[in-house]
ZAKE-579782 format. One record per residue: residue number from 1; residue in one letter; x, y, z of N, C-alpha, C in turn. Coordinates in Angstrom, 1 decimal, decimal comma, always signed. Layout:
BEGIN
+-----+------+--------+--------+--------+--------+--------+--------+--------+--------+--------+
| pos | code |   n_c1 |   n_c2 |   n_c3 |  ca_c1 |  ca_c2 |  ca_c3 |   c_c1 |   c_c2 |   c_c3 |
+-----+------+--------+--------+--------+--------+--------+--------+--------+--------+--------+
| NUM |    a |      X |      Y |      Z |      X |      Y |      Z |      X |      Y |      Z |
...
+-----+------+--------+--------+--------+--------+--------+--------+--------+--------+--------+
//
This chain:
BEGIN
+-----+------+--------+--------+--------+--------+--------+--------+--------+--------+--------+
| pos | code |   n_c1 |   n_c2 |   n_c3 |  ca_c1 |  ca_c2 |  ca_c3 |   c_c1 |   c_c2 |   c_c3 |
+-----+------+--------+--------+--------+--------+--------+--------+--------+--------+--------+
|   1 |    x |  -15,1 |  -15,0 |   +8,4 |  -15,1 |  -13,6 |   +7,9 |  -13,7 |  -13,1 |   +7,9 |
|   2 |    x |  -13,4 |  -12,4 |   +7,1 |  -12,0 |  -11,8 |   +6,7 |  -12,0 |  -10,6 |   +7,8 |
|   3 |    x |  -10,8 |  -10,7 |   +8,4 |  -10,8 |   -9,7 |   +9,5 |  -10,2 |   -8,3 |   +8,7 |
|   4 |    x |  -10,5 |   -7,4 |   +9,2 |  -10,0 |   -6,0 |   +8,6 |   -9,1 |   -5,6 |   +9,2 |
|   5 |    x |   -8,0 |   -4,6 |   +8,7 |   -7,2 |   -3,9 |   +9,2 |   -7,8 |   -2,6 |   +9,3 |
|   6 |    x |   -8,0 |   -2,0 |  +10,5 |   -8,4 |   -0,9 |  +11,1 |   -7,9 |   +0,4 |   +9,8 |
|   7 |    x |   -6,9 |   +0,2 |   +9,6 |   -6,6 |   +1,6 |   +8,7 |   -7,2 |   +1,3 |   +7,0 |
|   8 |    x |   -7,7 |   -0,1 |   +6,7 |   -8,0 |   -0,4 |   +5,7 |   -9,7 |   +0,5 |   +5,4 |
|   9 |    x |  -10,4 |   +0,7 |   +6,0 |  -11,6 |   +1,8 |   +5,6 |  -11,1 |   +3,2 |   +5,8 |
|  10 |    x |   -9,9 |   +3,7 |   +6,7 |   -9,4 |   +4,7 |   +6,2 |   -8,5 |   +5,1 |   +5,2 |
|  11 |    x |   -8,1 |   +3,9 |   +4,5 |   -7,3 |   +4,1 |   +3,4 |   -8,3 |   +4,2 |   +2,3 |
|  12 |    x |   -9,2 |   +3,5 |   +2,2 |  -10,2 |   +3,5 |   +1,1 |  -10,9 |   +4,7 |   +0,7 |
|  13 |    x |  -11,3 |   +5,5 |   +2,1 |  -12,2 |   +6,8 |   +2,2 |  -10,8 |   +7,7 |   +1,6 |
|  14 |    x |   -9,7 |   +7,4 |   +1,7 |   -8,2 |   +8,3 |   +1,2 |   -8,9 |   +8,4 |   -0,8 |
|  15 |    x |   -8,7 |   +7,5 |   -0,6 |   -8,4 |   +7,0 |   -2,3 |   -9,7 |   +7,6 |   -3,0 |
|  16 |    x |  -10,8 |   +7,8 |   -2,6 |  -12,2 |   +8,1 |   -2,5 |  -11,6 |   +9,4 |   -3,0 |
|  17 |    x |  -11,6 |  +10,2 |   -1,7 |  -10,8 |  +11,4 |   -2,0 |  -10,4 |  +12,0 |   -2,9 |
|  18 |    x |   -9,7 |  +11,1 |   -3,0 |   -8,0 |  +11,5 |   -4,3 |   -8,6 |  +11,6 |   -5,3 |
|  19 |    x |   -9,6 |  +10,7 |   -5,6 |  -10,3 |   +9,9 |   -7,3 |   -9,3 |   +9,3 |   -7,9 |
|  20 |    x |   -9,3 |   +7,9 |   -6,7 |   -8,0 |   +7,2 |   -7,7 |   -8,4 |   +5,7 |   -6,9 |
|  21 |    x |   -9,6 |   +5,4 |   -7,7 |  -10,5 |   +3,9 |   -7,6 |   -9,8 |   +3,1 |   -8,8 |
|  22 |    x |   -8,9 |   +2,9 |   -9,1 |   -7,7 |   +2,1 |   -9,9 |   -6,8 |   +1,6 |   -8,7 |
|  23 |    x |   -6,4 |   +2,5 |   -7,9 |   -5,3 |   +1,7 |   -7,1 |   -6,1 |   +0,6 |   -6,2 |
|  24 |    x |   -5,2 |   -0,8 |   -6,4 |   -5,9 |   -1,4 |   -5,2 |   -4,8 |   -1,6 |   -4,1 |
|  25 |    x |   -5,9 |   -2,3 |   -3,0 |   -5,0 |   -2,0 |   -1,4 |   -5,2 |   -3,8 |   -0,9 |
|  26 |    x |   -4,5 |   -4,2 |   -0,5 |   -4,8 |   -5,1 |   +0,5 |   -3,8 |   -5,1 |   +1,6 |
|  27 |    x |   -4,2 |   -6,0 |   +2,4 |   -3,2 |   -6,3 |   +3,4 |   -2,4 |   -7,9 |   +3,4 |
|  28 |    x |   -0,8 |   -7,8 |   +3,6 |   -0,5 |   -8,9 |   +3,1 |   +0,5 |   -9,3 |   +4,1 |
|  29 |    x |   -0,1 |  -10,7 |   +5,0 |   +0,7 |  -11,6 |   +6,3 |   +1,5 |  -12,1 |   +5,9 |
|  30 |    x |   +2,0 |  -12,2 |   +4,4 |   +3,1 |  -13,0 |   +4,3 |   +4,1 |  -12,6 |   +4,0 |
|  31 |    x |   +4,4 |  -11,4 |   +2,9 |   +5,4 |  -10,7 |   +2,3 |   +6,4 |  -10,6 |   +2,9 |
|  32 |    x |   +6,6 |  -10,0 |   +3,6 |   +8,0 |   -9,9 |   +4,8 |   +7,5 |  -10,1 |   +6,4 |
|  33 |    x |   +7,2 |  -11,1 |   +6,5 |   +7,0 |  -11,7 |   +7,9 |   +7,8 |  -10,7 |   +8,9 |
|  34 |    x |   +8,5 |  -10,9 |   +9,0 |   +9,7 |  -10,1 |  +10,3 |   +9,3 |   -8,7 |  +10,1 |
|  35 |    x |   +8,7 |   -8,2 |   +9,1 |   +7,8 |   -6,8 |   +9,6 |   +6,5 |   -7,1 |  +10,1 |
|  36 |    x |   +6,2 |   -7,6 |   +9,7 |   +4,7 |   -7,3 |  +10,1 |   +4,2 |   -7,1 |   +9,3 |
|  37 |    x |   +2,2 |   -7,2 |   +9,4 |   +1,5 |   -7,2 |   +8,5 |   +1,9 |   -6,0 |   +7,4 |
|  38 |    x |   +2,2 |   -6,1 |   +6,2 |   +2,2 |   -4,8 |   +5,3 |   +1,1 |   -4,6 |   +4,2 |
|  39 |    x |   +0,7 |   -3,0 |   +3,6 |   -0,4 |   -3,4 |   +3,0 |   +0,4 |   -3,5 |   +1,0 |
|  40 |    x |   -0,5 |   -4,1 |   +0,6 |   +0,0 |   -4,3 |   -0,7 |   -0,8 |   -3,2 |   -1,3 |
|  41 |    x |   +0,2 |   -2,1 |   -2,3 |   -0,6 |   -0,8 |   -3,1 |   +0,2 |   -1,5 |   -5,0 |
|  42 |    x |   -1,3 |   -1,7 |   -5,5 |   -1,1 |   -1,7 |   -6,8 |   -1,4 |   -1,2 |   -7,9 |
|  43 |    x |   -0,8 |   -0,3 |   -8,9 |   -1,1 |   +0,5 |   -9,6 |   -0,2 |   +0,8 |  -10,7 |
|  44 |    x |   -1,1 |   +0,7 |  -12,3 |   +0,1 |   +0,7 |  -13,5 |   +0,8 |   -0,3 |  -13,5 |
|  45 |    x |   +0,4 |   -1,6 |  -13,1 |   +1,7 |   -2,5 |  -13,3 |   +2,7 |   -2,2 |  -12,4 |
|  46 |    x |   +2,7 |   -1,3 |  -11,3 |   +3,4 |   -1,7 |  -10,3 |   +2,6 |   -2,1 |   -9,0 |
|  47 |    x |   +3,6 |   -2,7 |   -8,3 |   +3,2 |   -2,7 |   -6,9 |   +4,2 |   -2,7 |   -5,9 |
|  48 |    x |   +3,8 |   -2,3 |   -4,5 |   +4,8 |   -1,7 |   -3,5 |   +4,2 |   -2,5 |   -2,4 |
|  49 |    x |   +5,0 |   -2,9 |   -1,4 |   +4,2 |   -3,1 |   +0,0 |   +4,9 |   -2,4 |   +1,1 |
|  50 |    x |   +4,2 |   -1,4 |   +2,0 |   +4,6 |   -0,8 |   +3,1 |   +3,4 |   -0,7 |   +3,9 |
|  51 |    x |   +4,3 |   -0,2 |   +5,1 |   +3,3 |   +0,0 |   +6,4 |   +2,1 |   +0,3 |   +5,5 |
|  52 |    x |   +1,1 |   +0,3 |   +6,7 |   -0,3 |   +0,4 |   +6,3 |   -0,5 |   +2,2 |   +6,6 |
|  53 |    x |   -0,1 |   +2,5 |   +8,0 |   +0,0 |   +3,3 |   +8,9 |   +0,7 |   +4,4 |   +7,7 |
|  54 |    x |   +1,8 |   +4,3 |   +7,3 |   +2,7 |   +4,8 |   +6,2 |   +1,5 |   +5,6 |   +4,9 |
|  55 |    x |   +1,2 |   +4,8 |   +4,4 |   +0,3 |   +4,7 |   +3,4 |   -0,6 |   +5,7 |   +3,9 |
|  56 |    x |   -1,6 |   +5,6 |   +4,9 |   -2,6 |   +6,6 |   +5,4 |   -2,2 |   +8,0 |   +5,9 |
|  57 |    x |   -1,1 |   +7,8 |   +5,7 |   -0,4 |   +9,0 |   +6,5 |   -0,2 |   +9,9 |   +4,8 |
|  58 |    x |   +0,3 |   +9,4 |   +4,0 |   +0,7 |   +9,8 |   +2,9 |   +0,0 |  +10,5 |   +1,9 |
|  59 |    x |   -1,2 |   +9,5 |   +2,1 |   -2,3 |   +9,9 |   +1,5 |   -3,2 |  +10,9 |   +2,3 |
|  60 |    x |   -3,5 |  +11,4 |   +3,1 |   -3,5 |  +12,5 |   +4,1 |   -3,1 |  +14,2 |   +3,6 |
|  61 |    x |   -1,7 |  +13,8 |   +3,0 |   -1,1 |  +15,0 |   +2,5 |   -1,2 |  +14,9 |   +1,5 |
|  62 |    x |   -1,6 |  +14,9 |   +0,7 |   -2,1 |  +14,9 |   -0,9 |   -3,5 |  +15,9 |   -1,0 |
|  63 |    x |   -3,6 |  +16,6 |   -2,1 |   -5,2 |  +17,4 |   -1,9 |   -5,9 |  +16,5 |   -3,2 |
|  64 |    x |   -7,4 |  +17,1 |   -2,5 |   -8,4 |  +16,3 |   -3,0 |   -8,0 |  +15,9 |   -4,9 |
|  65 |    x |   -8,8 |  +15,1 |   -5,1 |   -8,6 |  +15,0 |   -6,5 |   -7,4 |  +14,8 |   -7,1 |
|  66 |    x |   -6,2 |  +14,7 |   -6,6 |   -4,7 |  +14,7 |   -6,9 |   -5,0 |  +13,5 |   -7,9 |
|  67 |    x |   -5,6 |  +11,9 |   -7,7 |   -5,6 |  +10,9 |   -9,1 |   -4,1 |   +9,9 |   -8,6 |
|  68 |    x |   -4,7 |   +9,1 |   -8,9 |   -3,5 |   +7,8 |   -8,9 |   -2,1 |   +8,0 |   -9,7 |
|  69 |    x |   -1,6 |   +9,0 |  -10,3 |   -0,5 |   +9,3 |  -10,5 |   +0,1 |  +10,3 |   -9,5 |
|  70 |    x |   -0,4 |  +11,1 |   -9,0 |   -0,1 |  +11,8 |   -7,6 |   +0,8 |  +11,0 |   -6,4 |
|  71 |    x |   -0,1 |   +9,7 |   -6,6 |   -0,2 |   +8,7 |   -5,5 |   +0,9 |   +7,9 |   -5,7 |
|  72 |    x |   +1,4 |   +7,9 |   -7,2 |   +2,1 |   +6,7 |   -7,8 |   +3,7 |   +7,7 |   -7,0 |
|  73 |    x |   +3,4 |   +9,0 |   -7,6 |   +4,7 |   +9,6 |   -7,2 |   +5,6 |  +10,4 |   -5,8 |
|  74 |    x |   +4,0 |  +10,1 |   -5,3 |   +4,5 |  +10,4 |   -3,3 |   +4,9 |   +8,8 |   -2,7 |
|  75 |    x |   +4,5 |   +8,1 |   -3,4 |   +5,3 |   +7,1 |   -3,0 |   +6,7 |   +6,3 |   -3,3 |
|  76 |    x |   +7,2 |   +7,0 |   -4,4 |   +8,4 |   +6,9 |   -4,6 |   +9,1 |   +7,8 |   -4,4 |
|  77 |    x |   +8,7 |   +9,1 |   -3,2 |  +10,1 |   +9,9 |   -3,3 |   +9,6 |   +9,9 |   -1,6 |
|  78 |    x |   +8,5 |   +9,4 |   -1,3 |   +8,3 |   +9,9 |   -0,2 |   +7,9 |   +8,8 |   +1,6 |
|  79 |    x |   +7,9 |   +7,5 |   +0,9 |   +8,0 |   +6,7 |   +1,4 |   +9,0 |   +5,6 |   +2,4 |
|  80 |    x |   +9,5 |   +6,1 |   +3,5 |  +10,5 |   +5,4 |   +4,1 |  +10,7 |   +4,1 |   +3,8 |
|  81 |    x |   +9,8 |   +3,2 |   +4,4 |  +10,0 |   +1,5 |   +4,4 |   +9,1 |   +1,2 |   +3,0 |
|  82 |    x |   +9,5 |   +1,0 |   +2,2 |   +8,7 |   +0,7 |   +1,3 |  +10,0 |   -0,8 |   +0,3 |
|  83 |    x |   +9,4 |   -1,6 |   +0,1 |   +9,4 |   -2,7 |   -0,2 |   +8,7 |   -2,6 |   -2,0 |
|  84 |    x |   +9,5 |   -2,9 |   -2,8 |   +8,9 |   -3,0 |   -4,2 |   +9,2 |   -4,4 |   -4,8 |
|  85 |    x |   +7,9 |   -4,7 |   -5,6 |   +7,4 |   -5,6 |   -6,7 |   +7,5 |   -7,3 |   -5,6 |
|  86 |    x |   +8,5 |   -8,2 |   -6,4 |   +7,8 |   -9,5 |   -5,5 |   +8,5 |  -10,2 |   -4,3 |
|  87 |    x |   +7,8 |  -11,0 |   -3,7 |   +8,0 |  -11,5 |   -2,3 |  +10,1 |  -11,6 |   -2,3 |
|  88 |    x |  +10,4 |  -11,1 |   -1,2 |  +12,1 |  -11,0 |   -0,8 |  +12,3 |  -12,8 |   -0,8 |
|  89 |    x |  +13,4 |  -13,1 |   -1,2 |  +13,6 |  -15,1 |   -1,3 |  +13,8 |  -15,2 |   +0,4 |
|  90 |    x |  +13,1 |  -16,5 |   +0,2 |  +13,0 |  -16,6 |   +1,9 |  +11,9 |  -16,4 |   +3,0 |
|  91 |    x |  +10,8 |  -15,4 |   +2,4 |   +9,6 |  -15,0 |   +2,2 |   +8,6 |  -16,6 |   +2,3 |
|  92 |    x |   +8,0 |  -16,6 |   +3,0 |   +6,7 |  -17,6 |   +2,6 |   +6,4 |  -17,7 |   +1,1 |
|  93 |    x |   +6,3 |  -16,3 |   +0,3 |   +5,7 |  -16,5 |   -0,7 |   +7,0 |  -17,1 |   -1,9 |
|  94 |    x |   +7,9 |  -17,1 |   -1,4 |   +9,2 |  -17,8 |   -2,5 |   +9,4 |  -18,9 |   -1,9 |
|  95 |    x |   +9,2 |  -19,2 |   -0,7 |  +10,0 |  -21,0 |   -0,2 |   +9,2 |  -21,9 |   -0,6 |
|  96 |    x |   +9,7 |  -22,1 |   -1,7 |   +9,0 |  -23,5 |   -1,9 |   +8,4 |  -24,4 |   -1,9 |
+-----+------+--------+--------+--------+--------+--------+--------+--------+--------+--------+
//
């Protein structure tokens, strides 16, 4: 059984929220190891990976119905650790 990340059913009930069932979420152990688990947000052909913790917090301040362009745009002005598009070289997901 796939173990969950605790903030992953509160992220989802976020997005519920928002009305922005386009974005998807996972959580990803490999992307940047020396952080720690980070969750993967994909949306429009982009994608970002930051804290998870980050992400739920973010989405928190947003009002209801705001929509996945709301979402697209608090996370590029408003996101500290945030990590864009593919795995850093060196990464599990680039070492060959």
């Amino acid at each position: 059984m796939k173990r969950v990340h605790p903030n992953l059913k509160d992220i989802r009930r976020e997005l519920d929220r928002l009305e922005a069932p386009h974005v998807k979420i996972e959580l990803d152990h490999e992307f940047e190891p020396e952080a720690g688990p980070l969750l993967k947000v994909e949306y429009g052909g982009a994608d970002w990976h930051m804290m998870p913790q980050d992400f739920r917090n973010l989405l928190a301040e947003l009002p209801d119905g705001s929509g996945p362009g709301a979402i697209k745009k608090a996370i590029e002005t408003k996101v500290a650790h945030l990590w864009h598009g593919p795995s850093p070289t060196g990464s599990r997901d680039t070492s060959g």
